[in-house]
C-alpha positions in Angstrom: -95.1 -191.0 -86.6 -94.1 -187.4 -86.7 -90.6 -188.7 -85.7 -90.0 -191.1 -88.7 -91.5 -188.6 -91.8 -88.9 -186.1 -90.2 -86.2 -188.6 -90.7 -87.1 -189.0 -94.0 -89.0 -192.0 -93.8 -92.3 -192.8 -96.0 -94.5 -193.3 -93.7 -98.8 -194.2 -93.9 -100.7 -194.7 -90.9 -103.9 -197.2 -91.4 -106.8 -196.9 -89.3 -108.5 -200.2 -88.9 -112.0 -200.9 -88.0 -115.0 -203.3 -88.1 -115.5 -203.0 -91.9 -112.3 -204.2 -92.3 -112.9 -207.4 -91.7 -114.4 -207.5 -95.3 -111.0 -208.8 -96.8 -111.9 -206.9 -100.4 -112.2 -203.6 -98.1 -109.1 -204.5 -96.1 -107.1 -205.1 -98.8 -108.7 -202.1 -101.5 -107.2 -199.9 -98.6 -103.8 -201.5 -98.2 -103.5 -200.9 -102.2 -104.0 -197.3 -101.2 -101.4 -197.2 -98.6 -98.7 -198.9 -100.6 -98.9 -196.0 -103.3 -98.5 -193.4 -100.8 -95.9 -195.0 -98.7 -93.7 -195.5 -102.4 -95.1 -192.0 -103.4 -97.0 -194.1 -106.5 -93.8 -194.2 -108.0 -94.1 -194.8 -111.8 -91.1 -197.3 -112.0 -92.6 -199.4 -109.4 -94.9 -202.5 -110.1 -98.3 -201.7 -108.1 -99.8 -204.9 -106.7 -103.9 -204.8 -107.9 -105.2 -207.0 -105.2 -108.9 -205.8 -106.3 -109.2 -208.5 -109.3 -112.3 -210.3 -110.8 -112.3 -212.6 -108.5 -114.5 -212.8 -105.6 -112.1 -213.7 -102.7 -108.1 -212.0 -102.5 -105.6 -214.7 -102.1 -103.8 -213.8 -99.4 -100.0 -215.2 -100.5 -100.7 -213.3 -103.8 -101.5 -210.1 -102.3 -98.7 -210.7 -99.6 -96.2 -211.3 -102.9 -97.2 -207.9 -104.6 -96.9 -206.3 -101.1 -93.1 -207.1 -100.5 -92.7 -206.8 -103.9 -93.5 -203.2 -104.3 -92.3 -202.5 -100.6 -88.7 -203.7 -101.8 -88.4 -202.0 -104.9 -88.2 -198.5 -103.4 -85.2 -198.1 -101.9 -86.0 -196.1 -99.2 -87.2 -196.4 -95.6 -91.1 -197.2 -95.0 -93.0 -197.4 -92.0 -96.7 -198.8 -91.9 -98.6 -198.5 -88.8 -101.9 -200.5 -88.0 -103.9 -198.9 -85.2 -107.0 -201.1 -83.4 -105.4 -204.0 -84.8 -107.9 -205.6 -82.0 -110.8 -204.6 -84.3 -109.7 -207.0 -86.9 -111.2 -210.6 -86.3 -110.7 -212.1 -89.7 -108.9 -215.3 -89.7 -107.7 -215.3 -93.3 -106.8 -211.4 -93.1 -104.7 -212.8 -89.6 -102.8 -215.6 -91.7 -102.2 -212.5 -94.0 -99.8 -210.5 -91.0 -99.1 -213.6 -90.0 -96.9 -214.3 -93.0 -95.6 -210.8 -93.0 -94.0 -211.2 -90.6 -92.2 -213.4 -91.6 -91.5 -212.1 -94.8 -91.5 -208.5 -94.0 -89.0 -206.4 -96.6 -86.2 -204.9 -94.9 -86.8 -201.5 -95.6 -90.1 -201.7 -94.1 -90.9 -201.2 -90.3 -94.3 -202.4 -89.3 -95.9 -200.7 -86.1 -99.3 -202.3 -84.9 -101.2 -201.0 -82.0 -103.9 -202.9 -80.1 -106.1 -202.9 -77.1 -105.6 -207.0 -77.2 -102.8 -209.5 -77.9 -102.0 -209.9 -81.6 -103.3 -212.9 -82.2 -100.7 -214.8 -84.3 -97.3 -216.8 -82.8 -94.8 -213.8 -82.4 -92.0 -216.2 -80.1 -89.6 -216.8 -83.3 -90.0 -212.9 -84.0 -88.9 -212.4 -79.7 -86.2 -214.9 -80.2 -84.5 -213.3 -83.2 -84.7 -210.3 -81.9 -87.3 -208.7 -85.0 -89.5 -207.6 -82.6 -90.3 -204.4 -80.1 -93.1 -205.2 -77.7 -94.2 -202.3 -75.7 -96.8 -203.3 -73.3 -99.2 -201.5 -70.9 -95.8 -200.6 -68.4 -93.9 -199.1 -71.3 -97.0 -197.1 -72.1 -97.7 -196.2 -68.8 -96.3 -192.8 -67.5 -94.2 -192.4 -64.8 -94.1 -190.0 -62.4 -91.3 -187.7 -64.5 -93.5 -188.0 -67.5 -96.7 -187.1 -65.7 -94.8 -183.9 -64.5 -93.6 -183.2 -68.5 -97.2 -183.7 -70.3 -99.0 -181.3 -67.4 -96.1 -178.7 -67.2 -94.3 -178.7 -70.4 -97.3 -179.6 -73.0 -100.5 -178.0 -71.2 -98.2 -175.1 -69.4 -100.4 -176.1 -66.0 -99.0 -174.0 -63.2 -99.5 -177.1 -60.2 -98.1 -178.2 -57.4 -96.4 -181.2 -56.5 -99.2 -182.9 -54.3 -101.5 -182.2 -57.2 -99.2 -183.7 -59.6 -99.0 -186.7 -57.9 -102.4 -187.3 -57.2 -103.5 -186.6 -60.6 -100.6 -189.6 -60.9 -102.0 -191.6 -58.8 -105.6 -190.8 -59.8 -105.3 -192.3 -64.0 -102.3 -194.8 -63.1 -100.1 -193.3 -65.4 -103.0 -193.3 -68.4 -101.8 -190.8 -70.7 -105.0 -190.3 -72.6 -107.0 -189.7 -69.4 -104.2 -187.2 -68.0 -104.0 -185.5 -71.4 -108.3 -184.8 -70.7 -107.9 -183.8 -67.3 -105.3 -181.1 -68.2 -107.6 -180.1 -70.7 -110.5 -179.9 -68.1 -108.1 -178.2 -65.8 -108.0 -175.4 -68.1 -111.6 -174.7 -67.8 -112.2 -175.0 -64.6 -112.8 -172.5 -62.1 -111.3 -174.1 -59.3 -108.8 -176.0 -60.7 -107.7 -177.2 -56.7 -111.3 -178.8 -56.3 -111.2 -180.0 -59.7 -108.3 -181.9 -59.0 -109.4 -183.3 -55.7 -112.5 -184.4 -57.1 -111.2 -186.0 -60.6 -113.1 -189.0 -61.5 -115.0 -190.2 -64.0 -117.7 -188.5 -63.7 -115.6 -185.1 -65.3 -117.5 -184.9 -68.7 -114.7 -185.6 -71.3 -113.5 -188.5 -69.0 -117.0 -190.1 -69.3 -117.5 -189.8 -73.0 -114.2 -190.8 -73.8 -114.6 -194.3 -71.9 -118.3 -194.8 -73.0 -117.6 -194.0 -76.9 -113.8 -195.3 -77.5 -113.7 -198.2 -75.0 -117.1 -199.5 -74.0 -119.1 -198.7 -77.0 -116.5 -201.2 -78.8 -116.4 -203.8 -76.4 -119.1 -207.0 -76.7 -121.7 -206.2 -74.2 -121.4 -209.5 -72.7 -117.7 -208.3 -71.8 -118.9 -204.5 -70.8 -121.5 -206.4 -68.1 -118.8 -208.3 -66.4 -117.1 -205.4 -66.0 -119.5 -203.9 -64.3 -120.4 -206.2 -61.7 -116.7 -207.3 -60.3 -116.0 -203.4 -60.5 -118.0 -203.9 -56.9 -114.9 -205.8 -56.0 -112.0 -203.3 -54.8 -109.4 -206.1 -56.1 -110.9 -209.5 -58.6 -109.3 -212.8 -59.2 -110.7 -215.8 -61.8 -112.7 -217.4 -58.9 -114.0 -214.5 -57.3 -114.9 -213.5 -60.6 -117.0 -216.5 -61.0 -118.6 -215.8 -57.9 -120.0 -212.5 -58.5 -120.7 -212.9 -62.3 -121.6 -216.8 -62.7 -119.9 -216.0 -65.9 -117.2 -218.4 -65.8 -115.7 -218.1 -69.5 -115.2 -214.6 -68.6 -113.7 -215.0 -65.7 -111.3 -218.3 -67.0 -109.6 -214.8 -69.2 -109.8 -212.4 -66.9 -106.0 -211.4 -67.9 -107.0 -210.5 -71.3 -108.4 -207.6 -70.0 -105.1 -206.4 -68.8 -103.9 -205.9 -72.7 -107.2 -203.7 -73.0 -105.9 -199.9 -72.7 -105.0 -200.1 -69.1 -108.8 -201.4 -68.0 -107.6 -203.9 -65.4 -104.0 -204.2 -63.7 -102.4 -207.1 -62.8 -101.2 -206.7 -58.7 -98.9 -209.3 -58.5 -95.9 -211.3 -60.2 -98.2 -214.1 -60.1 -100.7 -212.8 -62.3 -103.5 -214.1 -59.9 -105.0 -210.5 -58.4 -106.3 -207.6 -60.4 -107.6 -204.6 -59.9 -109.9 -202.2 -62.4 -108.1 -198.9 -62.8 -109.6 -196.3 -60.3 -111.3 -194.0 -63.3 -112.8 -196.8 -65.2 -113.8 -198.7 -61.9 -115.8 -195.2 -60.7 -117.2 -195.3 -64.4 -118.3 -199.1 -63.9 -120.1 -198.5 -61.1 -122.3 -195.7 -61.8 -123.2 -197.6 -65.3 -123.9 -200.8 -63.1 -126.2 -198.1 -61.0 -128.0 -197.1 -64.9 -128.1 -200.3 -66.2 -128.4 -202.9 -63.3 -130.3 -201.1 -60.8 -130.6 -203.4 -57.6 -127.9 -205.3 -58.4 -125.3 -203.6 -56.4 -126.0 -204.9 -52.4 -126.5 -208.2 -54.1 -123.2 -208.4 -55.7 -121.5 -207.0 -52.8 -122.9 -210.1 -50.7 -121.4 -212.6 -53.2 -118.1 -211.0 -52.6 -118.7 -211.0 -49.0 -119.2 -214.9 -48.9 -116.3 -215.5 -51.2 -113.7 -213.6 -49.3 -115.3 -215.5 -46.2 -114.4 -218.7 -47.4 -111.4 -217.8 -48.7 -110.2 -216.4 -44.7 -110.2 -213.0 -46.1 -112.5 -211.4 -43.1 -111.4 -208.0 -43.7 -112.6 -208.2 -47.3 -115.6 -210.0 -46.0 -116.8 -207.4 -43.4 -116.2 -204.6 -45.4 -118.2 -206.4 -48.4 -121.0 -207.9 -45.7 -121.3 -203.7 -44.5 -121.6 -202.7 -48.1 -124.6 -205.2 -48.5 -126.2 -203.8 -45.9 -126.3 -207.5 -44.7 -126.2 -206.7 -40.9 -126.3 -210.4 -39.8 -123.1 -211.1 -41.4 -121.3 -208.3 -40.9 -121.9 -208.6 -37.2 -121.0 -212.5 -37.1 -117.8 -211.8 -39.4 -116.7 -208.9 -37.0 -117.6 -210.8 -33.4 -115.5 -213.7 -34.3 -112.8 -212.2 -36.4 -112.7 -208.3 -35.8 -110.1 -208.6 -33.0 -107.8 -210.9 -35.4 -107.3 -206.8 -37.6 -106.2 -205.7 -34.1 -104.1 -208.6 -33.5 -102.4 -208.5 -37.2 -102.0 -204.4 -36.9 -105.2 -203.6 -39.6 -106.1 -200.9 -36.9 -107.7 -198.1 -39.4 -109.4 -200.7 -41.4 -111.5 -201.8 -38.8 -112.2 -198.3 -37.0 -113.4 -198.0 -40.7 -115.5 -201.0 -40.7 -117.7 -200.3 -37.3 -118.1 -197.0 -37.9 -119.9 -197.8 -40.5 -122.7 -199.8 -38.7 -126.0 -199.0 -37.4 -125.0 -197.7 -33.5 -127.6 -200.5 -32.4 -125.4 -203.3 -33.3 -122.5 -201.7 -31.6 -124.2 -201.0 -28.5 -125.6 -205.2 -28.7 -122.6 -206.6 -28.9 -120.2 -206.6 -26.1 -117.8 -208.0 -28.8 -117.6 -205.4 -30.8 -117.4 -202.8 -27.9 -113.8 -204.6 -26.4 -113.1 -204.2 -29.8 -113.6 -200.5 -30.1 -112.2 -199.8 -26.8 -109.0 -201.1 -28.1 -108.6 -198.9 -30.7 -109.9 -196.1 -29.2 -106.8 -196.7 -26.4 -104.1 -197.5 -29.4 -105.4 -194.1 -30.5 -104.7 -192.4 -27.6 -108.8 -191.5 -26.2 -108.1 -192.2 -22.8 -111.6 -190.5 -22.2 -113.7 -192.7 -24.8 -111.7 -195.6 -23.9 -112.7 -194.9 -20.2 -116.1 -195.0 -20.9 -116.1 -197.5 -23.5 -114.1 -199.8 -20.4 -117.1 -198.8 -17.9 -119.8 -200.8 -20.3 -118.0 -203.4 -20.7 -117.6 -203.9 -17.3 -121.1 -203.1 -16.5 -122.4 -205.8 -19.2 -119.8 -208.6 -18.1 -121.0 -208.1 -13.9 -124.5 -208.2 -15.6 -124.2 -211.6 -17.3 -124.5 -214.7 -14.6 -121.5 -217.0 -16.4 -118.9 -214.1 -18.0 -116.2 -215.4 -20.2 -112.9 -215.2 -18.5 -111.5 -214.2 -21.9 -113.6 -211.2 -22.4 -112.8 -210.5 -18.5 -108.7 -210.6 -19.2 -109.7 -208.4 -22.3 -110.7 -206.1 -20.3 -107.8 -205.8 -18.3 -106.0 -205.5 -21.1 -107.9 -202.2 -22.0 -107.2 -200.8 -18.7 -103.6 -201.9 -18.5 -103.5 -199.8 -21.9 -105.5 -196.9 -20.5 -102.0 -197.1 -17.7 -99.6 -197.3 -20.7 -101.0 -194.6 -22.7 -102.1 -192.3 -20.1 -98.4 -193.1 -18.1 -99.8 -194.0 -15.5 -97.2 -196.4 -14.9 -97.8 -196.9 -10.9 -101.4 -198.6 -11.8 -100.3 -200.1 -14.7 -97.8 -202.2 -12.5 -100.5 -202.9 -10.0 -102.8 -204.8 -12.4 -100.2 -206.2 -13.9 -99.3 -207.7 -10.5 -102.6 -208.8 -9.8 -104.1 -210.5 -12.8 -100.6 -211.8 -14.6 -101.3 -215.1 -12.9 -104.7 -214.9 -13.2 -105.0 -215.0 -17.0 -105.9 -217.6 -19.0 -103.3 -219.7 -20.4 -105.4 -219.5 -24.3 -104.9 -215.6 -23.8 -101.4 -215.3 -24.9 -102.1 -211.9 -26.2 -103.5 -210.5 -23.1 -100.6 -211.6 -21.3 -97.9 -210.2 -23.9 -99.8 -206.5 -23.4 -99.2 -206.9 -19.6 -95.7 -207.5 -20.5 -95.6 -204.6 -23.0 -96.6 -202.7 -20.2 -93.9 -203.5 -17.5 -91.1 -203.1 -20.6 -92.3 -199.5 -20.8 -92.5 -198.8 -17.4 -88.9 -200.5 -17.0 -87.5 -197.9 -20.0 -89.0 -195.2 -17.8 -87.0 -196.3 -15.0 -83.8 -197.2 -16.8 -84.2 -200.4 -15.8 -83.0 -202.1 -19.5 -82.1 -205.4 -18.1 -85.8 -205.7 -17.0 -87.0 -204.6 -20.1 -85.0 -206.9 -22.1 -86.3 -209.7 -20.1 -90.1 -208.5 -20.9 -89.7 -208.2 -24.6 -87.9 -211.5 -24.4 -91.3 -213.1 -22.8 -93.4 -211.4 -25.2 -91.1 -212.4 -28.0 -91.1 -216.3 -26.8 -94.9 -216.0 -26.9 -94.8 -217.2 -30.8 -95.3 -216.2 -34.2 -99.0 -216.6 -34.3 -101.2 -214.1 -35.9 -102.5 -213.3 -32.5 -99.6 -211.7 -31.2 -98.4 -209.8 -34.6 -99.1 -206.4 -32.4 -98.3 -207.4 -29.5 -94.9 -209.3 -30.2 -94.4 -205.6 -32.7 -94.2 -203.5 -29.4 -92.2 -206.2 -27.7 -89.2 -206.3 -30.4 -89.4 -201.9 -30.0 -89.4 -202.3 -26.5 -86.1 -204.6 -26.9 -84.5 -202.2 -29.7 -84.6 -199.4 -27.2 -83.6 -201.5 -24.6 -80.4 -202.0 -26.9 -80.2 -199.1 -27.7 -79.8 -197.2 -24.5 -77.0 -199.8 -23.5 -75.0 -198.5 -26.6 -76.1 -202.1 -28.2 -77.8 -200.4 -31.8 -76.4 -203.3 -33.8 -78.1 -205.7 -31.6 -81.0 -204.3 -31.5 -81.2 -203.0 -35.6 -80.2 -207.4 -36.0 -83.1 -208.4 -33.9 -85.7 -205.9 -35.3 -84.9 -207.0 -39.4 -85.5 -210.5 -38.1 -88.8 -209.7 -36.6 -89.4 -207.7 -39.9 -88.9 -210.1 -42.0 -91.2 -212.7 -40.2 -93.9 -210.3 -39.5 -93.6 -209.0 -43.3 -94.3 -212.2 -45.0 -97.1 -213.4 -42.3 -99.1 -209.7 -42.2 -98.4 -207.9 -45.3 -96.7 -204.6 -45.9 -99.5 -202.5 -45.1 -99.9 -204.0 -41.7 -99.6 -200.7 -39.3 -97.9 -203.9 -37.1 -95.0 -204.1 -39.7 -94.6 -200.6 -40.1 -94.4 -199.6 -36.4 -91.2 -201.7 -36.5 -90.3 -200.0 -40.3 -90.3 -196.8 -38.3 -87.9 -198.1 -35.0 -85.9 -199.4 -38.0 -86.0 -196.2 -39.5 -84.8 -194.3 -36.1 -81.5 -196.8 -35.6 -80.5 -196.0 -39.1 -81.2 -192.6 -38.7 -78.9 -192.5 -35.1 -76.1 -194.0 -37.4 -76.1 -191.3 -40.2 -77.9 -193.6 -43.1 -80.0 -191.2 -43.7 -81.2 -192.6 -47.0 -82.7 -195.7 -45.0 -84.1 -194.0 -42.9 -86.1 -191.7 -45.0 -87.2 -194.3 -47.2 -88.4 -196.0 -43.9 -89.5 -192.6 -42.0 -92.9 -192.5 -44.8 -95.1 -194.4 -42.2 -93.9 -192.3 -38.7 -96.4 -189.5 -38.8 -99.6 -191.9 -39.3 -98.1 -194.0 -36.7 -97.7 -190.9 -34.5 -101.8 -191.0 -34.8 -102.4 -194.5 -34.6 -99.9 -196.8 -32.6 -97.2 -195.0 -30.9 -97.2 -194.4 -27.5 -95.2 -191.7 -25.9 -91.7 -193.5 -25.2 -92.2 -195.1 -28.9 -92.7 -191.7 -30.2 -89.5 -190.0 -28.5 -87.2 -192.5 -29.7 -88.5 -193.1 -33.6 -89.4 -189.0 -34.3 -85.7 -187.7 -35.3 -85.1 -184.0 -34.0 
């Protein structure tokens, strides 16, 4: 605005709101704003749109407006704020025709939490039109770093600055109240740790110029999918039984940033972080009770859906033990298997320590990712139960038996103890059952380390070539991960880096589209990548690529992996 009045423009802003759907109000106000925007110019003929007549006809008033608009020769801008506000259908055919008619000194600006709803294609098509949507709006990073430093003259660091980034998704009116609260508080470092809705200003602010607006039918499905970390239409339904609402979900992308589309697709959302921490203490106010119940609807979706990470996580939240217990005995070992490592430690921690201790399931479980994270000792321990339980039970399963084998062939691997590694590999590699492909791939991942100890590489590269012909399933996405490192260093110690860079970006690819990025899986092999292109002086790959190595250096890496991806 500021920008066009010092370019000389004439330019009104108009404010709309419910009481302008009252067509003699709407249009008594736009007679006001055409004699400031032409300075109520004597020589120009004002449009009265106020006559004795009950109802304003809209292609008469739309007449006198371009009339009056044209006749003053200079520049105008008119902008309409909470155009969304305005549900009149004969005061839409009015902007409807303006724009098509629209003088061509006038610019017309129109801001809205909703689409416009009028056909705007034709004005797209002849180029006529600007349309900035919630991306445009949206700050980035360099922006973020301009409104807290330049504006506000905040004195913060760059970790802060990009978790305040993070925090408000590039939401410039709730940055521009968190640098305000900033400024007041005492420790601004906690302040900015803790940021959330709950901050005073941030509270009233969505309560009195978002929610207070909104239809409360529309402010109550909000609340109850905000128990969903990401929504879609059908899980929508689901949780709501609302399933208008949820048919438009997307509209409520166009409403100031208060869901985000995640995908191209335009299939998953997600409620912005602030608005979803706001949601959920209302739902807390408003719907007490409500909350486990809603959780166990999401649960059940994401379970029919094959979504058992959801559905475990959602089943815990519910406090619905049963579930969560049969979700995690038959599919906790498939987040192992597909490298979603930290998301399951998450998820049993989480229960009661009388279902862990119950279920010999769960315990294998643990003991594997207590061994990928390099507890020897709790894995030692862990390793003694289980055997203790299996000896106990009169028929044990000769899968959870080769599991357990597995955990101690680990213990060998991670504790380099290679000599007793070898040993049970020797003694149970023909023992294992043929359905346990995975077991037998982690045998194999052993003897390829132990090889690359002994500089053995042509036996190495034969063990990550029978790991690698074990399949694509999502059973071996771990397991066949360590087997293309194993064969990368392999390559790489015979001067073969080319090879072996070829044959991990095919595994990549493969692994990338059938686990998902944030698969600790795929980026095991992201960071091996990362090494070879950092051995061949790219170093701009391999920085982009390095991100992942120091949670990896906590999570999967054993001590050969870690020599060879850590650059010195």
């Amino acid at each position: 605005f500021q920008a066009f009045v010092e370019a000389g423009w004439s330019a009104v802003w108009f404010n709309l709101d419910e009481h302008d759907n009252d067509e003699q109000v709407f249009f008594l106000y736009l007679q006001e704003a055409i004699k400031r925007l032409t300075n109520n110019n004597p020589t120009i003929d004002h449009p009265s749109f106020m006559s004795d007549a009950v109802d304003v006809d809209i292609n008469v008033a739309l007449l006198g407006f371009t009339r009056a608009i044209s006749s003053a020769h200079n520049n105008h801008v008119l902008f309409v704020d909470d155009f969304h506000l305005l549900h009149s259908r004969k005061l839409h055919e009015f902007f409807q025709n303006l724009f098509k008619h629209i003088p061509d000194n006038l610019k017309l600006v129109i801001g809205s939490r909703a689409p416009l709803p009028v056909p705007l294609s034709k004005l797209k098509t002849s180029r006529k039109l600007t349309l900035l949507d919630i991306d445009q709006l949206r700050f980035d990073r360099s922006e973020t770093n301009q409104l807290f430093l330049d504006t506000n003259k905040l004195e913060l660091s760059d970790t802060e600055l990009e978790l305040l980034h993070r925090r408000t998704s590039g939401w410039v009116a709730i940055m521009q109240l968190a640098a305000l609260s900033i400024k007041a508080a005492p420790d601004r470092t906690a302040f900015i740790k803790n940021f959330t809705s709950a901050v005073k200003p941030v509270s009233e602010f969505l309560s009195e110029e978002i929610f207070a607006m909104m239809p409360e039918e529309s402010a109550s499905f909000l609340m109850r999918i905000a128990v969903a970390d990401r929504v879609c239409p059908s899980l929508c339904a689901a949780i709501t039984k609302n399933d208008a609402l949820s048919s438009k979900l997307d509209t409520f992308c166009d409403a100031s940033l208060l869901v985000q589309s995640l995908d191209k697709e335009g299939y998953w959302f997600r409620i912005h972080p602030i608005v979803r921490d706001f949601l959920l203490r209302q739902l807390k106010v408003n719907y007490p009770g409500e909350k486990k119940l809603l959780h166990r609807r999401v649960a059940r979706w994401f379970e029919e859906q094959g979504l058992y990470a959801e559905a475990i996580d959602n089943a815990i939240s519910a406090d619905d033990e049963t579930l969560a217990l049969e979700l995690l005995e038959e599919r906790g070992m498939r987040l192992i298997d597909t490298g979603y490592l930290s998301l399951l430690f998450a998820q049993i921690r989480r229960l009661p320590d009388h279902i862990l201790r119950n279920s010999l399931n769960l315990l294998i479980q643990l003991a594997w990712l207590e061994v990928l994270n390099s507890r020897i000792g709790q894995t030692r321990r862990l390793l003694d139960e289980i055997k203790k339980i299996l000896r106990s039970q009169k028929q044990s399963s000769d899968i959870q038996w080769a599991q357990a084998i597995e955990i101690e062939v680990g213990i060998s691997a991670f504790s380099e103890d290679f000599d007793g590694g070898i040993k049970l590999v020797s003694d149970w590699m023909s023992r294992i059952p043929a359905e346990a492909k995975r077991v037998s791939g982690s045998l194999r991942c052993l003897e390829g380390f132990v090889s690359l100890n002994a500089f053995d590489y042509d036996r190495a590269l034969e063990a990550s070539r029978r790991i690698l012909e074990l399949g694509y399933n999502l059973e071996m996405g771990l397991t066949r991960s360590y087997g293309a490192c194993i064969q990368s260093m392999a390559y790489y110690h015979r001067g073969l880096m080319k090879q072996g860079m070829v044959g991990l970006k095919t595994h990549l690819t493969k692994i990338h589209q059938r686990l998902g990025e944030s698969s600790q899986a795929v980026r095991m092999v992201e960071s091996m990548l990362a090494a070879n292109h950092y051995q061949q002086g790219n170093l701009e790959n391999a920085r982009h690529l390095f991100r992942y190595v120091e949670e990896l250096h906590h999570i999967l890496a054993s001590p050969d992996h870690v020599l060879v991806v850590v650059p010195v």
